[in-house]
C-alpha positions, 0 to 999 in steps of 0.5 A, a space after each residue: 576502435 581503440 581500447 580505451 573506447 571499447 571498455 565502456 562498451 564491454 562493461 555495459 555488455 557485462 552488466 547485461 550479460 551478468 545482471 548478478 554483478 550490476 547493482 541499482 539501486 532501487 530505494 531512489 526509485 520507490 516512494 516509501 508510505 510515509 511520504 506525504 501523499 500516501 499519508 494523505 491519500 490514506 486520510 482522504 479515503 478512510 475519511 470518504 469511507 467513514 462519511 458514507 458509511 456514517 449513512 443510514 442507507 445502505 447504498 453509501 454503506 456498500 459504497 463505502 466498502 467497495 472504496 476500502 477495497 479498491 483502496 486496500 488493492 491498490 496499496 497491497 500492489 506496493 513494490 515491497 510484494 513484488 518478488 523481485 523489488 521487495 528483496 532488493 528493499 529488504 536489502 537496501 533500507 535499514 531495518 527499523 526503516 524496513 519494519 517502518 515499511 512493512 508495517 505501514 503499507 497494510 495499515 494504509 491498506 486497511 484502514 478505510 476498510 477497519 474504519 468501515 467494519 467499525 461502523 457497521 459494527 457499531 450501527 449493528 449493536 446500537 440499532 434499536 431492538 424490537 420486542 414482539 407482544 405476546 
């Protein structure tokens, strides 16, 4: 084999053998929350958890709780909590687009679940209170 053809060879192994020295990127392989689908999938969700805890039975109130949870894990597994992704995000996006991110990812996750709480909240306060007679 010529040198000119084992050079690729021996870079590949170098960037195997030293992960250090290779550099991906990883921003062109993340989806960030404010794609249109994450903003979307957030409405579709709270609007669910909104509507069932609207209910005056209990069973869509639980429903509705159990959804902004689900929905909260699914968001809180984001590649920014990953140890070894979150860094090289930190790293790659500006910081305004980072603090963006980073603000944005729990309040996707939380939201159906504020919105749930708020209604139950309110339904707990407005619920009628009854005076015993003596």
């Amino acid at each position: 084999m010529s040198p000119r053809h084992a050079l690729p060879s021996l870079l590949a192994l170098g960037a195997v053998t030293l992960p250090s020295l290779a550099r991906a990127e990883v921003m062109d392989k993340v989806p960030l929350p404010w794609e249109p689908h994450f903003i979307l999938a957030t409405g579709i969700v709270a609007l669910a958890c909104t509507l069932l805890a609207r209910r005056p039975r209990w069973i869509p109130v639980l429903l509705a709780g159990v959804l902004s949870c689900v929905w909260a894990g699914l968001r809180f597994q984001d590649d920014l909590y990953d140890p070894f992704v979150g860094p090289a995000i930190r790293e790659e996006l500006p910081t305004g687009k980072f603090l963006a991110y980073q603000w944005l990812v729990p309040l996707q996750a939380l939201l159906p679940a504020i919105l749930t709480a708020s209604f139950l909240l309110t339904r707990r306060i407005r619920r009628p209170r009854t005076v015993s007679a003596s």
